[in-house]
Structures are given as structure tokens and as C-alpha cells.
C-alpha positions in Angstrom: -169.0 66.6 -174.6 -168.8 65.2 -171.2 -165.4 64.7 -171.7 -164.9 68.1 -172.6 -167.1 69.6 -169.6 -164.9 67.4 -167.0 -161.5 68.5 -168.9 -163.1 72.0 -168.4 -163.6 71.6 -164.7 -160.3 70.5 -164.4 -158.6 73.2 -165.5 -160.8 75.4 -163.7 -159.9 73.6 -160.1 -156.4 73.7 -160.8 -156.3 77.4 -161.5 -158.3 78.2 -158.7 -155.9 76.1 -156.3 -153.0 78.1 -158.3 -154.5 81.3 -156.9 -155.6 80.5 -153.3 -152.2 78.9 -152.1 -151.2 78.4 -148.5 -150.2 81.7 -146.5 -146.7 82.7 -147.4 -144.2 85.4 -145.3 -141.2 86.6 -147.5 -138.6 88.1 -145.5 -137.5 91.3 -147.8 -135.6 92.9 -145.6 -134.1 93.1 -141.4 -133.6 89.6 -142.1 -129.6 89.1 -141.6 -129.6 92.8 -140.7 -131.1 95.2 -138.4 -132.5 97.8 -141.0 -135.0 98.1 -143.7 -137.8 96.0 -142.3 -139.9 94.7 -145.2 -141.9 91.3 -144.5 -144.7 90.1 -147.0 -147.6 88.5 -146.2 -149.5 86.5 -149.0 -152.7 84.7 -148.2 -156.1 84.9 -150.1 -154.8 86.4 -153.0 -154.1 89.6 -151.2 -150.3 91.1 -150.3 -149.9 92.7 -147.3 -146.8 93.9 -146.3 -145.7 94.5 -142.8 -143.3 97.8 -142.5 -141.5 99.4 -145.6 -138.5 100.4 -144.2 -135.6 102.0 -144.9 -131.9 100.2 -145.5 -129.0 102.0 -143.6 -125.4 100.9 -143.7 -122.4 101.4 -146.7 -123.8 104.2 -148.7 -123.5 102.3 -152.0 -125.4 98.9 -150.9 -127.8 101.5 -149.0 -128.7 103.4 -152.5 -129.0 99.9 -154.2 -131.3 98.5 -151.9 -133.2 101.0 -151.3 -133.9 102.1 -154.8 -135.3 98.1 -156.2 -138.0 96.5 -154.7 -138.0 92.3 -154.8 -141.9 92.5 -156.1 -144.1 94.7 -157.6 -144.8 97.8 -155.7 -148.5 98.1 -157.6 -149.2 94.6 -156.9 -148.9 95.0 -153.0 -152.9 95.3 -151.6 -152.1 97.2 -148.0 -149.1 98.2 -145.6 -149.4 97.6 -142.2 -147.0 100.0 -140.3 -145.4 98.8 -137.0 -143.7 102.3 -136.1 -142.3 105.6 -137.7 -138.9 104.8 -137.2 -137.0 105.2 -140.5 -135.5 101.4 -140.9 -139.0 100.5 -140.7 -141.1 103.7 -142.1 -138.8 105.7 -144.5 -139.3 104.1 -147.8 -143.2 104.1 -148.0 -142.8 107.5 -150.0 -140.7 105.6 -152.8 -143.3 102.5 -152.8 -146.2 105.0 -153.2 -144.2 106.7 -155.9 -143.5 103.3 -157.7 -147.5 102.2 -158.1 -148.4 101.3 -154.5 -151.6 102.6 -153.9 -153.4 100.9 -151.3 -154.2 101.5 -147.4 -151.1 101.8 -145.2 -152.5 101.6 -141.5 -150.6 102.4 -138.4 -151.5 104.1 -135.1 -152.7 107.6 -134.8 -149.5 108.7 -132.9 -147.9 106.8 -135.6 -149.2 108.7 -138.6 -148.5 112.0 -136.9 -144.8 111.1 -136.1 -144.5 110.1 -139.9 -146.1 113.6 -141.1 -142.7 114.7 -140.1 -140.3 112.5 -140.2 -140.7 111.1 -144.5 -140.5 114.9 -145.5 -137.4 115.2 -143.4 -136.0 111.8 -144.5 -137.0 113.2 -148.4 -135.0 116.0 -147.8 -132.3 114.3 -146.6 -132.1 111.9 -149.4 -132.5 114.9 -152.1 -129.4 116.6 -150.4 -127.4 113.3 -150.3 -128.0 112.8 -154.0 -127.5 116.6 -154.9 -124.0 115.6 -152.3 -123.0 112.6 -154.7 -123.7 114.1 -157.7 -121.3 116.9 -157.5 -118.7 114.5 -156.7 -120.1 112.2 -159.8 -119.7 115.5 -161.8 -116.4 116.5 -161.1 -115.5 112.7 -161.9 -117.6 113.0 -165.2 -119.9 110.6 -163.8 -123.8 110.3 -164.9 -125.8 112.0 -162.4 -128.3 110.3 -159.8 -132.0 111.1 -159.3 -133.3 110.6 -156.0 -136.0 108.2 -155.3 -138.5 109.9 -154.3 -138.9 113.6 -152.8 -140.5 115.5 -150.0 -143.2 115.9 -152.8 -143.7 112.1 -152.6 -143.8 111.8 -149.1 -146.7 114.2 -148.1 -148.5 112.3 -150.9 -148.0 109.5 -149.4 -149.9 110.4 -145.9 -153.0 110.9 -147.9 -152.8 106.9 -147.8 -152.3 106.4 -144.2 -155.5 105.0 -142.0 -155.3 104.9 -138.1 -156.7 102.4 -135.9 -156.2 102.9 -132.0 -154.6 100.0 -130.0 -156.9 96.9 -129.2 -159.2 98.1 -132.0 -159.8 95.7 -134.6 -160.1 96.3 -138.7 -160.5 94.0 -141.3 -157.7 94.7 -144.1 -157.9 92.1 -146.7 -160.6 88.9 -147.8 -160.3 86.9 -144.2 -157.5 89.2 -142.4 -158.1 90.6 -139.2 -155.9 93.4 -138.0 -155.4 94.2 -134.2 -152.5 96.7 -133.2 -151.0 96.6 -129.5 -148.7 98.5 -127.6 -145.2 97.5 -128.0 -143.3 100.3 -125.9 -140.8 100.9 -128.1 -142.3 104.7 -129.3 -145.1 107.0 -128.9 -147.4 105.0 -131.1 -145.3 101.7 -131.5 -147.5 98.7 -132.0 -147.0 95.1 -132.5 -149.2 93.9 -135.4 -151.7 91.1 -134.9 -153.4 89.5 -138.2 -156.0 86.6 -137.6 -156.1 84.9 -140.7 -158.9 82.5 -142.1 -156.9 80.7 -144.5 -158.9 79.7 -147.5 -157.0 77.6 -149.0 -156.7 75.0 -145.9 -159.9 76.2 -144.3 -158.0 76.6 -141.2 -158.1 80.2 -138.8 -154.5 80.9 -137.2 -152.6 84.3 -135.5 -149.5 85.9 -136.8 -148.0 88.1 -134.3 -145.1 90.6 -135.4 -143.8 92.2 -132.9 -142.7 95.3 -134.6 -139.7 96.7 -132.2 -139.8 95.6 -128.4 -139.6 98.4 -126.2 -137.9 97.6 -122.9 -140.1 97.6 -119.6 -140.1 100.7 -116.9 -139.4 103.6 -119.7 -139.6 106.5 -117.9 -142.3 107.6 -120.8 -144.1 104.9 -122.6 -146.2 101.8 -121.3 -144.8 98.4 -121.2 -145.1 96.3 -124.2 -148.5 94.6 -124.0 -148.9 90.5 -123.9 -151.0 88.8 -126.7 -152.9 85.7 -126.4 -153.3 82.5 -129.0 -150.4 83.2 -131.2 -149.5 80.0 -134.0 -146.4 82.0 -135.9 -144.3 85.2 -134.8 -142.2 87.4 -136.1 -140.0 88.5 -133.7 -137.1 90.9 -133.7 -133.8 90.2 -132.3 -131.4 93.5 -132.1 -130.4 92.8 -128.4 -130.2 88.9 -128.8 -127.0 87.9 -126.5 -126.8 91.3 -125.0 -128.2 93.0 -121.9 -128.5 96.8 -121.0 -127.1 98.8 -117.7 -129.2 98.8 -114.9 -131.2 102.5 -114.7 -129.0 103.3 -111.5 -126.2 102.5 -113.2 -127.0 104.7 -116.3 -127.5 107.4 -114.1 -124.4 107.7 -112.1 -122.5 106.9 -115.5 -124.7 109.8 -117.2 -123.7 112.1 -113.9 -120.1 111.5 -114.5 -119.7 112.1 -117.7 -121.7 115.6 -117.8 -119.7 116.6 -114.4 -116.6 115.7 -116.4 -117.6 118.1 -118.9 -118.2 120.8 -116.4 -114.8 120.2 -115.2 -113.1 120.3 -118.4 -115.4 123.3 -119.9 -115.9 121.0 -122.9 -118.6 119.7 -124.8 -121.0 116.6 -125.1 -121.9 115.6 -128.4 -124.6 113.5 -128.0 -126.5 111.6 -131.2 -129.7 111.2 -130.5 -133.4 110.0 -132.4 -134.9 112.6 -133.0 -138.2 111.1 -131.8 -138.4 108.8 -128.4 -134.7 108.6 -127.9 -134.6 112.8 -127.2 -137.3 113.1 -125.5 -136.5 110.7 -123.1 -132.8 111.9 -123.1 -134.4 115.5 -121.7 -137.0 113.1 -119.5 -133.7 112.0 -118.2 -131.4 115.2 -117.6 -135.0 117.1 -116.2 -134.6 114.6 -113.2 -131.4 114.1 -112.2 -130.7 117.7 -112.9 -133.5 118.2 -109.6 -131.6 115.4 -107.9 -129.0 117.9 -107.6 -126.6 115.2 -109.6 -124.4 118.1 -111.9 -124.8 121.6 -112.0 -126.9 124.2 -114.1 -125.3 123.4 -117.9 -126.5 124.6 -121.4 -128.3 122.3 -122.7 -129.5 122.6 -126.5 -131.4 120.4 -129.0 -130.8 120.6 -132.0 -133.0 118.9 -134.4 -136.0 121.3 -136.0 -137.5 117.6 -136.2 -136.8 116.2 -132.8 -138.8 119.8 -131.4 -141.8 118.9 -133.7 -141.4 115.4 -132.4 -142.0 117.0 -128.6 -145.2 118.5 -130.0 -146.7 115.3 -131.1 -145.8 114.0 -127.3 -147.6 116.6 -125.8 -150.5 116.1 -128.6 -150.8 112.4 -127.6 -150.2 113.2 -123.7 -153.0 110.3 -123.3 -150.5 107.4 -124.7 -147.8 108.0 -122.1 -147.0 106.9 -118.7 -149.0 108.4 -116.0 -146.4 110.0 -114.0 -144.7 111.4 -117.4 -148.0 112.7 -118.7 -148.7 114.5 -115.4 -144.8 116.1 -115.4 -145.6 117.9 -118.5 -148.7 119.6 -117.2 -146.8 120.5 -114.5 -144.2 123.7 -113.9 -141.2 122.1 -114.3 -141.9 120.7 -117.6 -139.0 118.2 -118.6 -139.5 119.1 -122.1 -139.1 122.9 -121.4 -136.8 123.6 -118.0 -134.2 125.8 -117.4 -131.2 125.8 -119.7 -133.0 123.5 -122.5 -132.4 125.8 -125.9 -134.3 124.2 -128.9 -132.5 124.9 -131.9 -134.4 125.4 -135.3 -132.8 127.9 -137.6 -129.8 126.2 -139.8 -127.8 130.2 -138.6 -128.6 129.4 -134.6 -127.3 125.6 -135.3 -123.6 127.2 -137.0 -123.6 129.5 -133.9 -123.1 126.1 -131.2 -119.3 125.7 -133.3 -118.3 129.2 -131.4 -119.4 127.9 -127.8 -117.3 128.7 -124.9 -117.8 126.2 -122.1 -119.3 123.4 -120.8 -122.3 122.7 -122.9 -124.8 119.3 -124.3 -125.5 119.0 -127.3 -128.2 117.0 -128.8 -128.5 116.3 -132.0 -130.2 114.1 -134.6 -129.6 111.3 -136.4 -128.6 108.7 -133.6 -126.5 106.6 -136.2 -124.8 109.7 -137.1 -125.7 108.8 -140.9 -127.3 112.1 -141.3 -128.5 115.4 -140.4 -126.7 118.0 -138.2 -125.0 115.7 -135.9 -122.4 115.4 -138.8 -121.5 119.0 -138.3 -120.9 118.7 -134.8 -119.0 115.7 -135.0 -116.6 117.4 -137.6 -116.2 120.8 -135.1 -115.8 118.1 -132.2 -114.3 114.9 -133.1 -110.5 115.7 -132.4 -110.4 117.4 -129.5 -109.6 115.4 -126.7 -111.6 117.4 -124.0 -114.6 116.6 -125.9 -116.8 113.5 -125.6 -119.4 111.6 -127.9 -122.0 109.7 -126.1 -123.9 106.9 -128.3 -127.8 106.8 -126.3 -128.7 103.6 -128.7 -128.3 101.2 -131.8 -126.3 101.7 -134.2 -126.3 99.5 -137.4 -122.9 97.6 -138.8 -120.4 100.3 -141.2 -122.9 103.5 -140.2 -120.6 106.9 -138.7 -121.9 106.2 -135.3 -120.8 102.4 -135.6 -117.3 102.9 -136.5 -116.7 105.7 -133.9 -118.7 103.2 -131.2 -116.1 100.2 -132.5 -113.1 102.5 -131.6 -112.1 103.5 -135.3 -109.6 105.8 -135.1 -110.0 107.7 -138.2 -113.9 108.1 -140.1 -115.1 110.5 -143.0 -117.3 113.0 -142.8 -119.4 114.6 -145.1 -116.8 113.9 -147.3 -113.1 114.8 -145.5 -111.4 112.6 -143.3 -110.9 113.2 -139.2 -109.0 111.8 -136.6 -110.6 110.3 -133.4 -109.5 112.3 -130.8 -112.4 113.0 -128.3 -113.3 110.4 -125.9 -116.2 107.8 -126.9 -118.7 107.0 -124.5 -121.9 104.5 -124.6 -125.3 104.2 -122.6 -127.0 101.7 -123.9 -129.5 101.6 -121.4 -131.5 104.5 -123.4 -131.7 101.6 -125.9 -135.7 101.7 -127.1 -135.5 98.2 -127.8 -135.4 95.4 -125.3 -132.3 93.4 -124.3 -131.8 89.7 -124.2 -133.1 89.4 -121.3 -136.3 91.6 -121.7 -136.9 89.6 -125.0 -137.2 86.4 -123.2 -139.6 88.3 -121.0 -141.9 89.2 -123.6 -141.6 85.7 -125.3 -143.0 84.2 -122.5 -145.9 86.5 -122.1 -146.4 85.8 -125.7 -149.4 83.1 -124.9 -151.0 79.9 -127.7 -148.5 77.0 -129.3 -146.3 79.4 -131.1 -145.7 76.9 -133.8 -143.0 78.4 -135.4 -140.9 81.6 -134.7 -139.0 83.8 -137.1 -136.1 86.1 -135.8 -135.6 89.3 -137.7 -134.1 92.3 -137.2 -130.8 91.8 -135.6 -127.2 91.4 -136.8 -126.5 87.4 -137.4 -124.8 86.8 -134.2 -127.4 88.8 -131.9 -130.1 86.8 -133.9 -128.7 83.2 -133.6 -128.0 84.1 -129.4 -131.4 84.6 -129.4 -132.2 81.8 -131.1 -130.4 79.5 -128.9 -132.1 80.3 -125.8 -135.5 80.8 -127.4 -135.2 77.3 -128.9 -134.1 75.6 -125.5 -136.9 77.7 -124.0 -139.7 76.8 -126.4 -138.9 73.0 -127.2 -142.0 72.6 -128.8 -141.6 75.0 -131.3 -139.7 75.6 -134.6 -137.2 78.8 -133.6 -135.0 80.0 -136.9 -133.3 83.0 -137.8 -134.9 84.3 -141.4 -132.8 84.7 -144.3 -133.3 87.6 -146.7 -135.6 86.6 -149.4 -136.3 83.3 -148.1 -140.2 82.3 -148.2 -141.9 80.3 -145.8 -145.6 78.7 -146.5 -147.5 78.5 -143.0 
């Protein structure tokens, strides 16, 4: 019987040590690549998984890896949401939809953006698969069902739970959850989890760091510095590269528009919707006072990108100090004279029959989707016309191929000559450059035992790697792989 007893006892350890294993991070996705963040975090039996983004690049490898999860959707105990950004945000409604039905927490700015932006990313996914299918049906081809629809996503908000920067909330059996500001968007937050390990009895940090926003945006607060950190996760889009100086981006910016005025042309300019517009209008508000071009028509046109402008002014509280007090004021950069805020799909047709110099802004900023594809058919091959790429734009996406100089590209389905001229400002980049992410790096305090670069195209990531290594000696700094599983 004793015998027995002890065999018992055993078994019962050895299952028990099966269960509570070391902390594990599984890279699932914006490792090797800059888009479709996914990282999960295993430790005390509970799965948390930082960001559920969606994967943008070749439409085929796009549907692919966006439609299978690598685990279990039901199994997975809480999100934790960086930002609303699509690449990071847009496939939470398809999670939800596929068993997931825990907590996803983000920031209260956060949750409004995504109110807005996963119905509008469902719709564009249902008219991209209604797109393919008639082209599947004319080629007696099966037809595709989306995976998930705007139906999903607003089901999916009934999940979300907000917690304000520098609050703390605990998420899961010996997880502590702290968000701070990263500066990258209204609401960005790098995610802190304090983690009492149960299987080694020890308490460490894990800081992601979400997207780093650059420092001195005209609109949002400087990324904020965090204390004690054992392990990051750190992203790398910029690794190798550095932005324009702001002078510089505004005589460039001056240039171009009063080359536009000249040749009573247009520019076409893809834009995010959310941050990346606003700031663009921030932008052209002030230099258009500093007398730097002439009165031009100015329009925006992204129904989502004017509700974006709303939730600004709704969370007036999380912006700069001078940019909160310009939009109480009369000349409200959001709003001045000239600025036309396109919502109707009939007022958007109208811009094709434009005489004139005019702007155009229009969403997506990878030109993967949305209206900017109609522009950029009615404006591509003229050569009075210029595009003007404001930020990131991931490998074999529209806006990628017309930034690398290709000089024919498909749209919506035909093919177009590149005739107009290509322009780039990189320095309206939301995410910090080489330089900036060494910046933050060092204002990330504690041993920093090892560090995990994500998010950035395999050369940016190993430049960064280089000089964060020879930086940081005492550390382990390695680019993740996709898939690869590390136990901490």
C-alpha cells in the first residue's frame, strides 16, 4: 500500500510540474516581418497574448495567415492590446469569432479608436472577398467566405476592458498588468506584466514595447521610461535607418505643395487614417500660418480618419499641451480654412473631376485598401501629379512597390503605368528611428537579461541588433523567429 501511496504521489508531482512550466513567449507573428503582431505569453497555466494583429503583404500569403491561428483561439485566457493599429489590432474580431472569449484590455483611447477601425477593417475584408470571388467565379473557382464580419467586430468590443496609463490590473494567477505611454498614437501603450513565476518561485518584468513613437510629435507625449525590466520585447521597424530632421520635413513638405500650385496638379497623399492624418493637418495648419505656400484645397478623405479626429478631440486630455490648447482655440488645425472632410462615397467620385491644385488625403497609408486606390488609379500616370508616402510601408504592399520605384503596379485589379512623380517624408513616421530606439533602450532601466527584436523587416531588425548588442554587453540581444518559443 505504501508503495502504492508513494507511486501515487509521484505521478501527482510530475503532473503538476507538467502544468506549471517555466514562462514561455511564442513569437506568432512581426517576428521576420513588420505586420501581424501576435506574441504569446504562457506562465501559470494561463495564455495571454500580447496584440492580435493583422498580416499585410502578398494578398494570397495575407488570406492564409490571417485566416489559421498557430494555437487554439478558445484556449487563449486574455489579450493585452498595445494599440489600434491594424497589424497589431485587426484580427481580434476573427479570434473572438473562433472561441476566444476572455478579457482583451487596452487603453481607453485605445478602445474608442478600435470601435471604429475593426468595423471598417470588416468591411474591407467582406468587399475584398466579395472582389476575389467574382474573379474565382468567372474562373469556376469555389468561392471564399470572409473571416469574420463587421457583425463580429462590434461583438468583439463587448470584450474589451480599459485601464488608464500607470494604473495597475491584475490579469491572470500572478500577472500584473501596467500600461505606459509609448507615443506612437492617441492611446499607444507599452505593456508591462510583473510576473510571479510559480513554477521557479522567482518575480521578474516583461516589458513590450508595443510601437515606439518618436520624441517631439507635434501631438502626443514622449514615450515614457520604465524601471526594473529582466526581458523585452522590443520592435525594430526603423533599425539601421534614421528620419529627416523636422526643419527639413518642412521645407521638403513646402516644396512639394508649391510645386503643385505651380503645376495646377494634384497631391495624392496616403495617409493612416488615425495619428498619421491628424498630424498631417497638425502639420499643413502651421506652416500654412508661416505663410510657407498659399491658400490650396485641401480634402480628407476617409469617413474613418474624420471619426478618428473626433476621438482626438474626445481624449483632448492625452495630447500635448500646446496641441490640446490649438484645438480649443479659433484656428483649429483640425478644422481651418480650405480643410473639406470627405464622407459620402458620391462627394469622394466628385475629387476625380478637380480642376487645380489640390491635396488629397486619403486612407490606407500602405495603399492596400480603401479609397486611396481610387485616387491612385485617376492619378498615377500623369506626370504633373505626385504621391507623397507620410510613413511605413510593409514589403510587396501598393504603397511599397510605388515607394521602391516600380514602374508598373495593379490596381484593384487593372494594371497602370507609373507616371507621376514619387515622393517620401519619412519623418511623419509614428515610430521611432534607429537612433530614437537606442534612446528609448537606454531609458529602459533593470538588467534587461535578454531582449527580443520584433517587428521589423530582417535587415532593419539585425541593424538593430548589432548596435543594441554592442551597447548592452551584458545582455542576450536576438532577433525572434516566427514560431520560435523561448522559456524565461
Amino acid at each position: 500500500m505504501f508503495r502504492q501511496d508513494a507511486a501515487l504521489s509521484l505521478a501527482i508531482s510530475a503532473c503538476l510540474r507538467w502544468d506549471v512550466a517555466n514562462m514561455k513567449i511564442t513569437f506568432c507573428g512581426a517576428a521576420g516581418t513588420t505586420t501581424g503582431s501576435k506574441h504569446l505569453i504562457e506562465v501559470n497555466n494561463s495564455r495571454i497574448l500580447l496584440d492580435c494583429g493583422l498580416y499585410q503583404g502578398r494578398r494570397a500569403e495575407a488570406m492564409e495567415r490571417n485566416r489559421d491561428f498557430p494555437f487554439d483561439p478558445a484556449k487563449i485566457d486574455c489579450v493585452v492590446l498595445s494599440h489600434a493599429h491594424i497589424d497589431h489590432a485587426g484580427n481580434l474580431p476573427h479570434l473572438c469569432k473562433r472561441g476566444f472569449t476572455g478579457n482583451i484590455f487596452s487603453t481607453p483611447a485605445t478602445r474608442d479608436l478600435c470601435s471604429i477601425m475593426l468595423p471598417d477593417a470588416a468591411h474591407i475584408h467582406e468587399s475584398d472577398i466579395s472582389w476575389l470571388n467574382r474573379h474565382r467565379k468567372r474562373d469556376d473557382l469555389p468561392e471564399l467566405e470572409p473571416s469574420y464580419r463587421q457583425v463580429d467586430a462590434e461583438k468583439c468590443l463587448r470584450q474589451f476592458v480599459t485601464l488608464g496609463y500607470e494604473r495597475h490590473m491584475h490579469i491572470a494567477d500572478g500577472v500584473r498588468l501596467t500600461f505606459i505611454d509609448a507615443g506612437h498614437v492617441l492611446g499607444s501603450a507599452q505593456v508591462i506584466l510583473d510576473i510571479d513565476d510559480q513554477a521557479t518561485g522567482k518575480h521578474s518584468r516583461l516589458l513590450f514595447s508595443g510601437d515606439i513613437g518618436r520624441p517631439d510629435n507635434d501631438l502626443l507625449n514622449n514615450p515614457a521610461p520604465c524601471e526594473k525590466v529582466d526581458y523585452v520585447i522590443m520592435e525594430s521597424t526603423y533599425g539601421g535607418r534614421k528620419h529627416e530632421l523636422a526643419a527639413q520635413t518642412a521645407d521638403h513638405l513646402c516644396k512639394i505643395i508649391r510645386e503643385v500650385q505651380q503645376r495646377r496638379s494634384h497631391l495624392i497623399i496616403p495617409s493612416f487614417a488615425v495619428e498619421r492624418t491628424q498630424q498631417l493637418l497638425f502639420t499643413l495648419d502651421r506652416l500654412r500660418h508661416e505663410n510657407c505656400f498659399g491658400p490650396i484645397a485641401t480634402y480628407v478623405d476617409s469617413p474613418l480618419a474624420v471619426k478618428a479626429t473626433e476621438i482626438f478631440r474626445l481624449h483632448v486630455d492625452e495630447l500635448k499641451p500646446e496641441a490640446s490648447k490649438a484645438l480649443f482655440m479659433r484656428h483649429d488645425p483640425f478644422g481651418f480654412e480650405g480643410l473639406h472632410l470627405v464622407r459620402t462615397v458620391d462627394e469622394s467620385k466628385s475629387l476625380n473631376r478637380i480642376k487645380g491644385p489640390a491635396i488629397i488625403i486619403s486612407a490606407s497609408g500602405m495603399a492596400e485598401s480603401g479609397r486611396i486606390l481610387h485616387h491612385l488609379r485617376n492619378n498615377v500616370e500623369n506626370p504633373n501629379n505626385i504621391l507623397l508616402f507620410v510613413g511605413y510601408c510593409a514589403e510587396n504592399t501598393l504603397g511599397w512597390k510605388l515607394r521602391s520605384g516600380h514602374k508598373h503596379v495593379n490596381i484593384l485589379g487593372d494594371e497602370f503605368e507609373v507616371r507621376a512623380e514619387i515622393e517620401t517624408l519619412d519623418s511623419f513616421s509614428g515610430h521611432a528611428d534607429h537612433d530614437e530606439l537606442l534612446s528609448w533602450f537606454d531609458r529602459v532601466g533593470g538588467v534587461k537579461k535578454r531582449v527580443f527584436l520584433v517587428h521589423g523587416e530582417p535587415e532593419r531588425s539585425e541593424k538593430l541588433c548589432e548596435a543594441l548588442s554592442a551597447k548592452h554587453p551584458t545582455g542576450q540581444v536576438e532577433v525572434a523567429r516566427l514560431m520560435q518559443s523561448v522559456e524565461l
